[in-house]
N, C-alpha and C positions, 0 to 999 in steps of 0.2 A: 598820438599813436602809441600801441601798444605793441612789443616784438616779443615775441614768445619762443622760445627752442627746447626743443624737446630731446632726450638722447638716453639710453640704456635698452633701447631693443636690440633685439639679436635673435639666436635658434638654440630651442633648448626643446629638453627632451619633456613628452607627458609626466607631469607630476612635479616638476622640475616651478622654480622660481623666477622670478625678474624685477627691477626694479625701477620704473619711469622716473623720470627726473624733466621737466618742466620749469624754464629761467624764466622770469620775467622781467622786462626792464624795460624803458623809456616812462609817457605816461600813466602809472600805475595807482596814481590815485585815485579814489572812489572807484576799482573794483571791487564789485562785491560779492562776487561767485567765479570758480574755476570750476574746469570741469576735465575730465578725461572722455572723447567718444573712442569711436573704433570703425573700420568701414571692409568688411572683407569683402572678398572678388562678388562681384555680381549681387551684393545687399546693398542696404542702403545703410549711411552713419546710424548708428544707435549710440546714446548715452551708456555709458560705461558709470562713470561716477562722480559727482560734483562736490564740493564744498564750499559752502558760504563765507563772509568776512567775521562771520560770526563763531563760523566750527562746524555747524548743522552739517552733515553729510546725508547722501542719498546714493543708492546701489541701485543697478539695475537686478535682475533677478537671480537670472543667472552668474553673475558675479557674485553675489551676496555668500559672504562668510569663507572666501576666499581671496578679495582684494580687499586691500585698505588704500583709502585716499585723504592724505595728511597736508601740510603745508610746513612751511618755517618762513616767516614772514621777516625772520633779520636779514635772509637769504632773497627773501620775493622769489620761493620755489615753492611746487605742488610738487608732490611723487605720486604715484600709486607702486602700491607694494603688490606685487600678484605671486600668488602662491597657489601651488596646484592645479597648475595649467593643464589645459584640455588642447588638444586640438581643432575643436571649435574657437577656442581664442585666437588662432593665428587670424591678424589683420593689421593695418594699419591703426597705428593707434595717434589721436591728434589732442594735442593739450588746446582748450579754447577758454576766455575769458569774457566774462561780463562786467558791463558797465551799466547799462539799463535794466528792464524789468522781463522784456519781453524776449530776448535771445543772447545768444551768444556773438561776441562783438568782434573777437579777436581769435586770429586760429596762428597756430603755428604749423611747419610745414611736415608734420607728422614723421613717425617711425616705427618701424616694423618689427611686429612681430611674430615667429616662427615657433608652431610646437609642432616636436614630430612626436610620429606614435610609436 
């Protein structure tokens, strides 16, 4: 099993910054992709941003050139850095892990985040 915790959300203002922080620990080997999603009121999860065990990243669109999604592997952490927050960002945001090809294996129990305008 994989345990994941996520922590650095909060309420900040339009424009304003944050920075997710996702632990990982138990069995962690042979993952080979993280991910960031996000679920606000009445949508459905969307991918936010992933990173492989390789480096590879992927953005969704809307995030693009405003978040970065990094790791430190001595740590077994993912961040996303979010910069230039909108108020369409506020949602829940949940750190998830893969171990297979086809989805995401591992979820942690997510945290919130608030942009006011």
């Amino acid at each position: 099993q994989v345990q994941l915790v996520e922590s650095g959300g909060g309420l900040v203002q339009a424009g304003g910054s944050l920075r997710l922080s996702c632990a990982a620990s138990g069995s962690i080997f042979s993952i080979n992709a993280m991910a960031w999603y996000r679920q606000a009121p009445g949508k459905q999860r969307e991918l936010v941003a992933a990173i492989t065990s390789g480096g590879s990243t992927n953005y969704a669109a809307s995030v693009k050139g405003r978040f970065t999604i990094s790791r430190d592997n001595a740590k077994n952490t993912v961040y996303l850095q979010m910069n230039s927050l909108k108020p369409e960002d506020t949602a829940v945001y949940y750190c998830a892990a893969r171990k297979g090809l086809l989805g995401y294996d591992y979820w942690g129990q997510g945290t919130q985040v608030t942009v006011s305008s």
